[in-house]
Backbone bond lengths (Angstrom), bond angles and torsions (degrees), N, CA, C in turn:
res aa  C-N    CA-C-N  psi(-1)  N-CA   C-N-CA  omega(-1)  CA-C   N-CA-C  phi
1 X - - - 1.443 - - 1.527 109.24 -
2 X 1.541 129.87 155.78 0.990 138.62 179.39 1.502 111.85 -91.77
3 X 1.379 111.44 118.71 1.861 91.91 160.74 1.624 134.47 -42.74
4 X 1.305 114.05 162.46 1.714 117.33 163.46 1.743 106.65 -35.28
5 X 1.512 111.54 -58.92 1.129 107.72 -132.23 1.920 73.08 -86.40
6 X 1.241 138.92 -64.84 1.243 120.17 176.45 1.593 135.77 -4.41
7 X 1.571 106.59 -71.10 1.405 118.52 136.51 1.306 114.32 -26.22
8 X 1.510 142.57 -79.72 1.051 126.24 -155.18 1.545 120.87 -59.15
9 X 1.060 109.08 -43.58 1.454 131.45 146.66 1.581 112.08 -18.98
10 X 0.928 108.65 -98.16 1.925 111.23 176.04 1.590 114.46 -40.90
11 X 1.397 121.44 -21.76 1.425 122.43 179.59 1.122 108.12 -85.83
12 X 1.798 117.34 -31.39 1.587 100.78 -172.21 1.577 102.68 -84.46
13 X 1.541 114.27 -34.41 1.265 107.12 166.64 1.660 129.87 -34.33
14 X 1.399 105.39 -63.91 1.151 117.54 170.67 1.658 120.52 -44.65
15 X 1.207 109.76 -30.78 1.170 118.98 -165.80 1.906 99.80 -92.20
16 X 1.331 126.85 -29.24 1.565 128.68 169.16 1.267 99.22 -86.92
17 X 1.552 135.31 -39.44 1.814 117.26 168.23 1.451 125.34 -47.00
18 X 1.565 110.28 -15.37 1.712 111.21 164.97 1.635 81.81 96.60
19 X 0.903 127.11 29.47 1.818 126.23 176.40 1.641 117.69 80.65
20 X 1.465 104.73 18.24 1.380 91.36 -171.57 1.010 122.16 -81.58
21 X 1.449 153.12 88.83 1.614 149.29 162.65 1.684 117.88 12.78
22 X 1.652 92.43 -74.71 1.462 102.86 -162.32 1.655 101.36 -82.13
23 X 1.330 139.28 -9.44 1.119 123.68 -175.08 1.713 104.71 -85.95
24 X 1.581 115.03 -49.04 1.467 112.82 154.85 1.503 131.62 -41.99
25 X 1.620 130.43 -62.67 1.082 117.08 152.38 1.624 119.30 -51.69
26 X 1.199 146.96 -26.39 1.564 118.33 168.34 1.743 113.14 -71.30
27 X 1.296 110.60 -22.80 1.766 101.82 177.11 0.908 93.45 -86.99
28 X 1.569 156.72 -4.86 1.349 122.70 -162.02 1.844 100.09 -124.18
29 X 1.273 91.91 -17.89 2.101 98.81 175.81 2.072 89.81 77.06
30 X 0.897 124.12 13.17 1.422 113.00 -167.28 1.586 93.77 -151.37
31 X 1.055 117.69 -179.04 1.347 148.11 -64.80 1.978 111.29 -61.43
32 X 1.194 122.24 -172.69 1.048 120.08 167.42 1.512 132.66 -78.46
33 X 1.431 154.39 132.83 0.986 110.79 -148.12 1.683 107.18 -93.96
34 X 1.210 117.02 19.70 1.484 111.64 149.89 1.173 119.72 -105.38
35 X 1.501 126.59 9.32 1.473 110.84 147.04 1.479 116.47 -95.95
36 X 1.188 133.79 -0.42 1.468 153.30 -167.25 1.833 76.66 -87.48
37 X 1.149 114.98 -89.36 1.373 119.22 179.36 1.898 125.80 -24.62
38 X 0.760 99.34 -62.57 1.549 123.58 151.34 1.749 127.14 -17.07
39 X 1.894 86.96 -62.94 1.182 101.41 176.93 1.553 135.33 -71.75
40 X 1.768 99.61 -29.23 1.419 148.77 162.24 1.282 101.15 -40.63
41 X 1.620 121.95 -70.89 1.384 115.72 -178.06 1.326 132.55 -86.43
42 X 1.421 111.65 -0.19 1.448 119.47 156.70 1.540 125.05 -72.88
């Protein structure tokens, strides 16, 4: 499992990539992009 702050990490990313999935998962080697998604709407 990933920590909070891991997660938080990939969300803010995700969130300055302009929403892109695959550009966050390739800098980050992690998450899936339906748990990336996932994490997004929590």
């Amino acid at each position: 499992m990933y920590s909070y702050e891991e997660r938080m990490k990939a969300v803010e990313l995700y969130i300055k990539y302009e929403h892109s999935l695959a550009s966050t998962i390739q800098k980050l080697g992690y998450p899936s992009s339906k748990a990336l998604y996932k994490w997004f709407k929590e």
